[in-house]
C-alpha positions as CSV (number, residue, x, y, z in Angstrom):
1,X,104.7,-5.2,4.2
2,X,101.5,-4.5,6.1
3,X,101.6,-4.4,9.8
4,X,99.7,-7.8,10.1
5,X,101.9,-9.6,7.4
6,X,104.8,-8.4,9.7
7,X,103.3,-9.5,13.0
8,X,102.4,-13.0,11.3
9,X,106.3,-13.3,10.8
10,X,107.3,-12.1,14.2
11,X,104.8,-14.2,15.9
12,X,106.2,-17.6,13.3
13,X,109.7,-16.8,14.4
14,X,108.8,-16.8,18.0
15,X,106.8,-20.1,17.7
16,X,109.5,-22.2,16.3
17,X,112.5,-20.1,18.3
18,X,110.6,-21.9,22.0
19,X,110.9,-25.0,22.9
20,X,109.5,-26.3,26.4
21,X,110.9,-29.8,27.8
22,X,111.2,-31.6,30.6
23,X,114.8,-32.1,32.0
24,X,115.9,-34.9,34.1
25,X,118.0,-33.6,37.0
26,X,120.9,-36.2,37.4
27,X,123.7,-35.9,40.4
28,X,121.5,-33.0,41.3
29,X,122.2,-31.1,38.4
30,X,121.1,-29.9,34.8
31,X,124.0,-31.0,33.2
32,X,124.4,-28.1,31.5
33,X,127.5,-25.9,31.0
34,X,125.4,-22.4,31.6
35,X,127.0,-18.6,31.1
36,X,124.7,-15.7,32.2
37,X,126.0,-12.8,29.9
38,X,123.4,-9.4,29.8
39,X,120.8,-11.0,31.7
40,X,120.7,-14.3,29.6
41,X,121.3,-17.8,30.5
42,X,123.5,-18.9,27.8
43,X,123.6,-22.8,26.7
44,X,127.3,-23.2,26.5
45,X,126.7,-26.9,26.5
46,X,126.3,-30.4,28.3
47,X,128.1,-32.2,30.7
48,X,128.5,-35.4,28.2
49,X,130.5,-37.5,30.5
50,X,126.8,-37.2,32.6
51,X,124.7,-38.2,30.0
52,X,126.3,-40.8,27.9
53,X,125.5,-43.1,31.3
54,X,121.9,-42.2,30.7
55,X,121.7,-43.3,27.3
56,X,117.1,-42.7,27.7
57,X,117.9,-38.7,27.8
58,X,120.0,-38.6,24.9
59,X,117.4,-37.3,23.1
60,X,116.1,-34.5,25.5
61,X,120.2,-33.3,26.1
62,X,120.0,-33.3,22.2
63,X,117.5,-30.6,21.4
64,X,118.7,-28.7,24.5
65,X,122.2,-28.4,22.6
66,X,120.3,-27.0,19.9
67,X,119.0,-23.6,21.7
68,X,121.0,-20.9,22.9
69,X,119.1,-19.7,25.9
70,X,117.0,-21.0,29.0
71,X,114.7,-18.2,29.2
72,X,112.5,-20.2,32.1
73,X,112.9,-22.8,34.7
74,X,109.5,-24.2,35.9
75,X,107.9,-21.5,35.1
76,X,110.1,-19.3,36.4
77,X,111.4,-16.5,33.9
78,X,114.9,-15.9,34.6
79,X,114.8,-12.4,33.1
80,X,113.0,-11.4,35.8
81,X,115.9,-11.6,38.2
82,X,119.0,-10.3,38.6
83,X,121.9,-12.9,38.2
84,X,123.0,-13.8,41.2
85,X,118.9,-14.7,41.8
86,X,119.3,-16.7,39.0
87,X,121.6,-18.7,40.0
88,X,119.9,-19.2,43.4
89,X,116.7,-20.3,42.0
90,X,118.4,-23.0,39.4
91,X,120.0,-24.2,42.5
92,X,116.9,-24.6,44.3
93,X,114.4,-25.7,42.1
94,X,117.5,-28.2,40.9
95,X,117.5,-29.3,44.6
96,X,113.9,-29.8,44.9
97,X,112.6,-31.9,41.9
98,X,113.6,-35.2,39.9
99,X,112.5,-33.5,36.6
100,X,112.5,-29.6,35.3
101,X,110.5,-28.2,33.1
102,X,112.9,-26.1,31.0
103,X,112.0,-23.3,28.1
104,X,114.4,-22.5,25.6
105,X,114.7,-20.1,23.7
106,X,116.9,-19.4,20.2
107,X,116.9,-22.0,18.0
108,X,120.8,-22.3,17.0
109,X,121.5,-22.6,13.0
110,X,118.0,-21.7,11.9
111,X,117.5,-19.7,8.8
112,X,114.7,-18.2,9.5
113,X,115.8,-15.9,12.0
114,X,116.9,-13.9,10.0
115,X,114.5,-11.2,8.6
């Protein structure tokens, strides 16, 4: 492979491996069973019980089940921090807004990811 050809595919997996939504914040919280393991926020999964009263986000908890990661929380890349910063700013940024804007990151059961 040339070095482009192999950029091309690096930069395709990484396209279709994000996915930025906006996250209703209900009971002020994500609803979201989360595990931070090596620096990662891990999707374990969602709070169901939560959601199935809120029938109009079905589809939003839905493709969050399909990721593995958050990797940002408005903006914020949760990397950057160490974990118990983490968990602060979810907290806060939970605490502050009706909506998140949430990026994933690893699209479960996906094919291509593998090289």
């Amino acid at each position: 492979y040339s070095i482009g050809i192999i950029i091309n595919h690096i930069l395709h997996l990484q396209n279709i491996n994000l996915e930025t939504i906006n996250t209703p914040i209900i009971n002020n919280s994500l609803n979201i069973n989360i595990n931070i393991v090596n620096n990662t926020v891990i999707i374990n999964n969602i709070n169901k019980s939560t959601i199935d009263k809120y029938q109009k986000y079905s589809d939003i908890y839905e493709l969050i089940e399909k990721y593995k990661y958050i990797y940002s929380i408005n903006d914020k890349i949760l990397t950057d921090y160490d974990d118990s910063e983490k968990i602060t700013i979810i907290k806060d940024i939970i605490n502050n807004n009706e909506f998140v804007k949430l990026e994933l990151y690893h699209l479960k059961n996906n094919n291509s990811n593998n090289l």
